[in-house]
C-alpha positions as a Python dict, from the first residue, in 0.01 Angstrom:
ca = {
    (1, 'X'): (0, 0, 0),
    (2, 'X'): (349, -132, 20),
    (3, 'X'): (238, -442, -251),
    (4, 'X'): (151, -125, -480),
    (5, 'X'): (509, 59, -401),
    (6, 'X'): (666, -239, -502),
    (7, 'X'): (453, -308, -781),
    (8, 'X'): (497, 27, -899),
    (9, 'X'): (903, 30, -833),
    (10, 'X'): (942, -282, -1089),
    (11, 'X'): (742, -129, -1306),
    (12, 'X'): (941, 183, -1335),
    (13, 'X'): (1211, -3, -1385),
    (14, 'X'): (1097, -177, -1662),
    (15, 'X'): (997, 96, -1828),
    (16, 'X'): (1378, 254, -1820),
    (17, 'X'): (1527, -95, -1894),
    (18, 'X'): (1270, -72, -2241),
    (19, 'X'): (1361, 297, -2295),
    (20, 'X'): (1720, 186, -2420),
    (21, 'X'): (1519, 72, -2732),
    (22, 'X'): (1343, 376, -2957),
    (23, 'X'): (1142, 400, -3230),
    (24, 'X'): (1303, 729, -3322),
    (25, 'X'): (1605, 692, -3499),
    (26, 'X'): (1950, 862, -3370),
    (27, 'X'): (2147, 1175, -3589),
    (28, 'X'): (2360, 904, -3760),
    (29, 'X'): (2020, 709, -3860),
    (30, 'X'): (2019, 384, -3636),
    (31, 'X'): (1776, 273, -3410),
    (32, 'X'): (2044, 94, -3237),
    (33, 'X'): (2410, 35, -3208),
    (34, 'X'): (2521, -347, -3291),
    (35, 'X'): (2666, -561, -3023),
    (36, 'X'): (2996, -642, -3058),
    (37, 'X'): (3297, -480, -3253),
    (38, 'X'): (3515, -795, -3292),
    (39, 'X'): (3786, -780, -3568),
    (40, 'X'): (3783, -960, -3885),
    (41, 'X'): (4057, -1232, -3815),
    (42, 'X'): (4183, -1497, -4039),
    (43, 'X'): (3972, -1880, -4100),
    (44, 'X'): (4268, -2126, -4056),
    (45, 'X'): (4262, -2499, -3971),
    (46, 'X'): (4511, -2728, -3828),
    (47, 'X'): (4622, -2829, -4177),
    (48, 'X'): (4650, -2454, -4358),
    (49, 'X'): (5021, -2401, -4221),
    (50, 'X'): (5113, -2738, -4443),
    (51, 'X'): (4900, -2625, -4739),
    (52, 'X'): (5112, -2295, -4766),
    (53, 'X'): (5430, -2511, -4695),
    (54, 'X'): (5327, -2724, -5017),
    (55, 'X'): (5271, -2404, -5213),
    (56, 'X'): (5616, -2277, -5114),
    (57, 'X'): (5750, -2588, -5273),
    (58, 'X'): (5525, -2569, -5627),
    (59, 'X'): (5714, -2236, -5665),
    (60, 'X'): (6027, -2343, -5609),
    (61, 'X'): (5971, -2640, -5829),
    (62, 'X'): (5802, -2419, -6067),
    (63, 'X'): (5539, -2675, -6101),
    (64, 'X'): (5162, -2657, -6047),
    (65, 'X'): (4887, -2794, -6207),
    (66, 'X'): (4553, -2601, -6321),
    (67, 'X'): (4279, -2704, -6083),
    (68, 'X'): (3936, -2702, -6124),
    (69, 'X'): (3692, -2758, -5872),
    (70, 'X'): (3290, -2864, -5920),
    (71, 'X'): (3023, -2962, -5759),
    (72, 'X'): (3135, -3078, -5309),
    (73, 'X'): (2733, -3113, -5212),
    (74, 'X'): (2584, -3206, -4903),
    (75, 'X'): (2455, -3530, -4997),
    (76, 'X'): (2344, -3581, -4573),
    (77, 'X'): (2005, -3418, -4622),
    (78, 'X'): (2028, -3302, -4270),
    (79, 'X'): (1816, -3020, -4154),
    (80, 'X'): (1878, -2810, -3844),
    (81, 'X'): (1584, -2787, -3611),
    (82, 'X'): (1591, -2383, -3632),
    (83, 'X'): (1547, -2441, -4013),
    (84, 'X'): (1856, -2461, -4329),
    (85, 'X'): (2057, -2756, -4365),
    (86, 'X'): (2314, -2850, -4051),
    (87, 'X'): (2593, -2865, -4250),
    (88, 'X'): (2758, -2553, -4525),
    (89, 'X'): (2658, -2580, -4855),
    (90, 'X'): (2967, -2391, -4935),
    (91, 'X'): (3194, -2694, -4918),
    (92, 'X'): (3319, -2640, -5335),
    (93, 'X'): (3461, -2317, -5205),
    (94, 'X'): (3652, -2435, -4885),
    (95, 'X'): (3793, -2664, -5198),
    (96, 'X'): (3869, -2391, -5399),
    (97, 'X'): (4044, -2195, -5055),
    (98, 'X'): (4254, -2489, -4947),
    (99, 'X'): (4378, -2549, -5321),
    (100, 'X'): (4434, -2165, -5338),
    (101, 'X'): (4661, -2177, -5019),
    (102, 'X'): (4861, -2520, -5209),
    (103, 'X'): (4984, -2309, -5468),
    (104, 'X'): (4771, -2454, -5735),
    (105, 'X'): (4648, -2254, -6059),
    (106, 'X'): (4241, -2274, -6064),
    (107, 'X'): (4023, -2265, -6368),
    (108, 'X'): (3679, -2114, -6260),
    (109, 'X'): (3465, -2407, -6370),
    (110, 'X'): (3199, -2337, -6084),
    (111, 'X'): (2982, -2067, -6152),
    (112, 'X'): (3050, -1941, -6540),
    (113, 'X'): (2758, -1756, -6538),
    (114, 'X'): (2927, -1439, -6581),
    (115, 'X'): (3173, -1539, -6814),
    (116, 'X'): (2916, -1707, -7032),
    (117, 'X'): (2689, -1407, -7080),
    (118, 'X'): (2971, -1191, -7150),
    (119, 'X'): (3068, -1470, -7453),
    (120, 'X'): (2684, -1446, -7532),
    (121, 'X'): (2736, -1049, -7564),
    (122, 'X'): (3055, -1049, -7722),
    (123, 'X'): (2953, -1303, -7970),
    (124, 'X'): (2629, -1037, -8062),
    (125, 'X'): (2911, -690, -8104),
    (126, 'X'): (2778, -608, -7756),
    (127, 'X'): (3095, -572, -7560),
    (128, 'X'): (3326, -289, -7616),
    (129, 'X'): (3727, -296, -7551),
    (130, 'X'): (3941, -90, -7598),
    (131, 'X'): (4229, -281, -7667),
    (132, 'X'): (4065, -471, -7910),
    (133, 'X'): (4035, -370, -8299),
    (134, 'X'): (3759, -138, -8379),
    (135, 'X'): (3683, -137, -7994),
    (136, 'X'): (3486, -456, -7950),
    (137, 'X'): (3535, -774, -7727),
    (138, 'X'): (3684, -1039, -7982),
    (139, 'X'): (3633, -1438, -7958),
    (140, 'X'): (3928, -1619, -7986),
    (141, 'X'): (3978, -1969, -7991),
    (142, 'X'): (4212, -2086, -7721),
    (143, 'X'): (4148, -1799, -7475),
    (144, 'X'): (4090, -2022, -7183),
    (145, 'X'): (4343, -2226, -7014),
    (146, 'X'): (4195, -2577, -6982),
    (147, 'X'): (4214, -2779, -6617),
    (148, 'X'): (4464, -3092, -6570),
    (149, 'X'): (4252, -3232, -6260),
    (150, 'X'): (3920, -3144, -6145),
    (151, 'X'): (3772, -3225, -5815),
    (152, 'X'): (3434, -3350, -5752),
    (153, 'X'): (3268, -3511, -5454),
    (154, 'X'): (3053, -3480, -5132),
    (155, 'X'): (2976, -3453, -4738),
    (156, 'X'): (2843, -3799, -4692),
    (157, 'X'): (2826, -3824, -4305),
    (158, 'X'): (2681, -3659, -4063),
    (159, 'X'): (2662, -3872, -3742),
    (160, 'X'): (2445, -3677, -3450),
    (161, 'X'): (2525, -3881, -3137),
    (162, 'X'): (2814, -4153, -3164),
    (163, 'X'): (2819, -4138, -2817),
    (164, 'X'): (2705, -3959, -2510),
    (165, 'X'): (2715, -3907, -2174),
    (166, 'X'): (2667, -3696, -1808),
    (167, 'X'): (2664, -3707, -1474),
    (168, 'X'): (2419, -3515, -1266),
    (169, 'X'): (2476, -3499, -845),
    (170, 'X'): (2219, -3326, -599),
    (171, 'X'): (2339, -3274, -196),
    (172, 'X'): (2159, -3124, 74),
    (173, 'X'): (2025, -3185, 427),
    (174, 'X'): (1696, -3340, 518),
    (175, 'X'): (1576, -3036, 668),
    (176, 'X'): (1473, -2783, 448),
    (177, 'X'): (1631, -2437, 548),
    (178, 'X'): (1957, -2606, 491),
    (179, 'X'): (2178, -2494, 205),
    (180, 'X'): (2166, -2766, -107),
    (181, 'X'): (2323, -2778, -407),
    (182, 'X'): (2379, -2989, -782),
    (183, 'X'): (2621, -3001, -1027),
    (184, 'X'): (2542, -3155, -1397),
    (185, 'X'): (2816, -3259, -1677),
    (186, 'X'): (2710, -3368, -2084),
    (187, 'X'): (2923, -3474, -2305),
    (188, 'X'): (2867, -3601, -2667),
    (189, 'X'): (3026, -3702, -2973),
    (190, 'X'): (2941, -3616, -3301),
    (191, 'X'): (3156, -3669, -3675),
    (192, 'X'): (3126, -3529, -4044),
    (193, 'X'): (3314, -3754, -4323),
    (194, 'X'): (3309, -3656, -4708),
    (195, 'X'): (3477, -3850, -5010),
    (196, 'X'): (3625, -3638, -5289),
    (197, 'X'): (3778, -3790, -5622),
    (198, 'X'): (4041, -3637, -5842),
    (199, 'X'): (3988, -3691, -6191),
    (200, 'X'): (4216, -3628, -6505),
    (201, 'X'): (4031, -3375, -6714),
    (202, 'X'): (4154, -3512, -7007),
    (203, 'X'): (4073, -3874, -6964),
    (204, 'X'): (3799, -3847, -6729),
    (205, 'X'): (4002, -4127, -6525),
    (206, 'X'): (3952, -4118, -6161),
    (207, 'X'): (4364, -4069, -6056),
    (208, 'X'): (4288, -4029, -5638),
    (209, 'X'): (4022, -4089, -5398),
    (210, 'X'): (4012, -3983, -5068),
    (211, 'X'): (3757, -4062, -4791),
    (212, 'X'): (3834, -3902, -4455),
    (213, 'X'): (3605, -3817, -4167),
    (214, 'X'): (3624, -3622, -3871),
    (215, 'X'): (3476, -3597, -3515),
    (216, 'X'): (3331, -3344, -3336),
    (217, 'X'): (3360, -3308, -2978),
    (218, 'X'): (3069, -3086, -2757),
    (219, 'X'): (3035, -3037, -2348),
    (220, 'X'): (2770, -2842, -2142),
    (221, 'X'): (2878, -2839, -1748),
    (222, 'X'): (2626, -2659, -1479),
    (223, 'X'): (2595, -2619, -1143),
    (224, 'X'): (2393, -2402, -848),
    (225, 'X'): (2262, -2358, -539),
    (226, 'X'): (1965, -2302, -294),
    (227, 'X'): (2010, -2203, 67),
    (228, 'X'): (1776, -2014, 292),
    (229, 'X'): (1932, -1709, 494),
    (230, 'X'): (1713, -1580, 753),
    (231, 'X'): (1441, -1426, 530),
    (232, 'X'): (1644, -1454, 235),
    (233, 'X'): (1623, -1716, -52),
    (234, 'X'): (1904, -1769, -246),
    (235, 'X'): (1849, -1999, -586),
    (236, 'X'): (2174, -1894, -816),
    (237, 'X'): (2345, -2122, -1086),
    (238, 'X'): (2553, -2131, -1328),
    (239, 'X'): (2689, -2324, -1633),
    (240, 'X'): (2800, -2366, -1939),
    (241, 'X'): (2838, -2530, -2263),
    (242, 'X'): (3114, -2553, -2580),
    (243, 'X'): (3022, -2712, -2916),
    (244, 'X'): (3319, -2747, -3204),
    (245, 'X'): (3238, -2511, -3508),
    (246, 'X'): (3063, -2801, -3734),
    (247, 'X'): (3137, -2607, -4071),
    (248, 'X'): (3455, -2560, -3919),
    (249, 'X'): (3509, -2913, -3868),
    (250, 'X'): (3449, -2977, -4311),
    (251, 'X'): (3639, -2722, -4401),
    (252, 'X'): (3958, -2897, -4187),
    (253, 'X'): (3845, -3230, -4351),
    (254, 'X'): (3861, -3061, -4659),
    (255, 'X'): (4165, -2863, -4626),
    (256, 'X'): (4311, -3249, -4485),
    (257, 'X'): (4224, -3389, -4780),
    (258, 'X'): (4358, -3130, -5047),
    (259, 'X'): (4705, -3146, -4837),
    (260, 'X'): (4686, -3524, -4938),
    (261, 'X'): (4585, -3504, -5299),
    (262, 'X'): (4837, -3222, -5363),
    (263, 'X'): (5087, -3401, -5195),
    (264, 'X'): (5060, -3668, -5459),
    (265, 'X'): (5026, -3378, -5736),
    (266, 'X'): (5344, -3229, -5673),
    (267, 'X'): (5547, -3577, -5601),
    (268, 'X'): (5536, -3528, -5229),
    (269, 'X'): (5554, -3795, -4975),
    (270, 'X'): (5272, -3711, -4742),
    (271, 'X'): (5496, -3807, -4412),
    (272, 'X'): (5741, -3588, -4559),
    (273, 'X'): (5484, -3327, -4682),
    (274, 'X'): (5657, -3090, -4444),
    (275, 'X'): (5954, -2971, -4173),
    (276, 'X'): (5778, -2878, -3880),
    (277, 'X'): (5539, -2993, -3593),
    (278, 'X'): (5267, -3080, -3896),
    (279, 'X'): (4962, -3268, -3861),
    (280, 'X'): (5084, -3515, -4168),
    (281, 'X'): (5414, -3617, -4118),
    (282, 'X'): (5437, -3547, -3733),
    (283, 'X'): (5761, -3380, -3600),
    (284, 'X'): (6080, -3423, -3765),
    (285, 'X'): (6436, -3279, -3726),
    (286, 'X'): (6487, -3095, -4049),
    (287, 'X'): (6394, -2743, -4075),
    (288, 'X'): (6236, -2594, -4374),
    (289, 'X'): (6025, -2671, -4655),
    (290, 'X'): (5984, -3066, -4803),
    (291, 'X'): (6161, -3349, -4817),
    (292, 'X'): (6088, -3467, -5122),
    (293, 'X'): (6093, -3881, -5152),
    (294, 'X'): (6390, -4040, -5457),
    (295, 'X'): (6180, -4182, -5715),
    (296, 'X'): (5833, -3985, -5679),
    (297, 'X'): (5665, -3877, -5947),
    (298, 'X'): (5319, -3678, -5953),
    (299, 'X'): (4992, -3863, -5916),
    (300, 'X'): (5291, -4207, -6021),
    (301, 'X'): (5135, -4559, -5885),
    (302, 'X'): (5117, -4756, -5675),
    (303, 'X'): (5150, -4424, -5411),
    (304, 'X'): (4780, -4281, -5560),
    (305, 'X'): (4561, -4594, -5614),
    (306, 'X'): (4718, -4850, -5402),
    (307, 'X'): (4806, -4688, -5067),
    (308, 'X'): (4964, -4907, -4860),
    (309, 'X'): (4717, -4849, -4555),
    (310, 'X'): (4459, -4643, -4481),
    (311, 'X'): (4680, -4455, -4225),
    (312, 'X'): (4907, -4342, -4494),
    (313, 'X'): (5069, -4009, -4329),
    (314, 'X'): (4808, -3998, -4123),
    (315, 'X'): (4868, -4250, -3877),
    (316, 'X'): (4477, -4164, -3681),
    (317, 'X'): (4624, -3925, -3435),
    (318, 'X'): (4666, -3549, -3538),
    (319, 'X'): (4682, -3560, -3164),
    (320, 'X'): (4969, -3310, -3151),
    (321, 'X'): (4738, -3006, -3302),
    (322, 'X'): (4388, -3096, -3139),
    (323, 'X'): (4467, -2756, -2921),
    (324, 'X'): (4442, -2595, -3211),
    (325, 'X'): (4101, -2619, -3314),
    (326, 'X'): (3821, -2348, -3188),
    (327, 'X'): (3551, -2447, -2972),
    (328, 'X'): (3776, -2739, -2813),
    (329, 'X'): (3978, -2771, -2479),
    (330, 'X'): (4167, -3088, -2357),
}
């Protein structure tokens, strides 16, 4: 009888846990209320502060060149075991985002879809406007602003497992009753790398190249334990685990990248890109804006196609802003 009490207890209590959910819907129309009411918040990297920094100086120079960006696929064919591809397919627009917050002037020159049926309809007297004569769309040669540079280009790497590893400890007595207990850390790395080229819109020369990758840094940690009290069994654990944002890892890569190519656009030194703690040019004494090198003009060689090393303003560290980034902790 007591077996059926209990039985009958958890079921009961099942039954209320499963009466949260309805099929009827509420006054307002939902079944349900969503979980979660987190803000909207900005989508920063590391390298965005710099980008706006560069974009302060185009203004003040009053120079910036017309930008168009095309095709950034995902050229690692990777698929994610719950199904879609493991890494954004949205990497043109990060692009577009990161040359936005440089202060460059884009051309739309990715999806014209719009712009060419409206031509379509405008070339058959289907558009009206009111500002134009007899209150129809007119063609007229010249209307679009051409590009200077467009960028083209890739995700090329996607690298699992560079290298793992864990420890995993178990303690307890011999005898049974006794209290025992394990603890388990993972740890594994993992990168993304692209390679973008610059190219004069004009010529169709290839003016920059830039090949950076990035890695990707991910940590599950668990423990627990089993005792016996009296006539009470205790079995409770615990863990945890903290992956880096992969898409947020390209779009840094990205936004790294753009930083470089429009520091040679404007006629930047990249270690002097800008005044402050910056993932380029590391930390200097000079407040405010650029220093600007003697003798450097935009996209001007041998600072474009024959870089003296493959650290240029780089240097492999970034260590100073590795805080920064979501999903890691040092």
């Amino acid at each position: 009888m007591t077996s059926l009490k209990r039985l009958l207890t958890a079921a009961a209590g099942a039954l209320s846990v499963a009466a949260c959910a309805t099929s009827n819907p509420g006054a307002d129309g939902l079944y349900a209320t969503p979980t979660g009411n987190a803000p909207v918040t900005a989508n920063p990297t590391p390298y965005s502060e710099a980008l706006v920094c560069m974009a302060n100086h185009a203004r003040a120079r009053g120079y910036a060149p017309r930008i168009a960006v095309g095709r950034i696929a995902d050229y690692t064919g990777q698929i994610a075991p719950e199904g879609g591809m493991r890494v954004t397919q949205g990497a043109a627009l990060m692009a577009m985002s990161a040359f936005a917050k440089a202060g460059a002037r884009l051309v739309e020159r990715y999806d014209t879809s719009v712009a060419e049926l409206e031509l379509r309809y405008a070339n058959s007297q289907l558009l009206g406007d009111a500002a134009e004569a007899q209150g129809l769309r007119q063609i007229h040669a010249g209307a679009m602003p051409a590009s200077d540079y467009y960028l083209v280009g890739g995700i090329t790497e996607l690298n699992a497992n560079i290298r793992s590893n864990g420890q995993d400890v178990f303690a307890g007595d011999s005898v049974d009753s006794d209290p025992s207990g394990f603890f388990s850390r993972r740890l594994f790395v993992m990168n993304v790398g692209l390679d973008l080229r610059l190219i004069d819109s004009r010529t169709l020369e290839v003016v920059d190249v830039i090949s950076y990758q990035k890695q990707i840094l991910g940590r599950e940690v668990s423990a627990g334990v089993f005792a016996f009290f009296g006539d009470v069994v205790l079995d409770a654990s615990a863990g945890g685990s903290s992956l880096e944002p992969i898409q947020l890892a390209v779009r840094s890569v990205i936004e790294r990248a753009v930083l470089e190519i429009s520091a040679q656009l404007y006629g930047v030194a990249p270690e002097a890109t800008c005044a402050f703690d910056d993932p380029i040019g590391g930390s200097t004494n000079v407040t405010g804006g650029i220093q600007t090198a003697t003798n450097y003009a935009p996209m001007e060689a041998p600072y474009v196609q024959a870089r003296s090393s493959v650290d240029r303003g780089h240097e492999r560290r970034d260590a100073d802003i590795r805080a920064q980034l979501r999903g890691t902790y040092q």
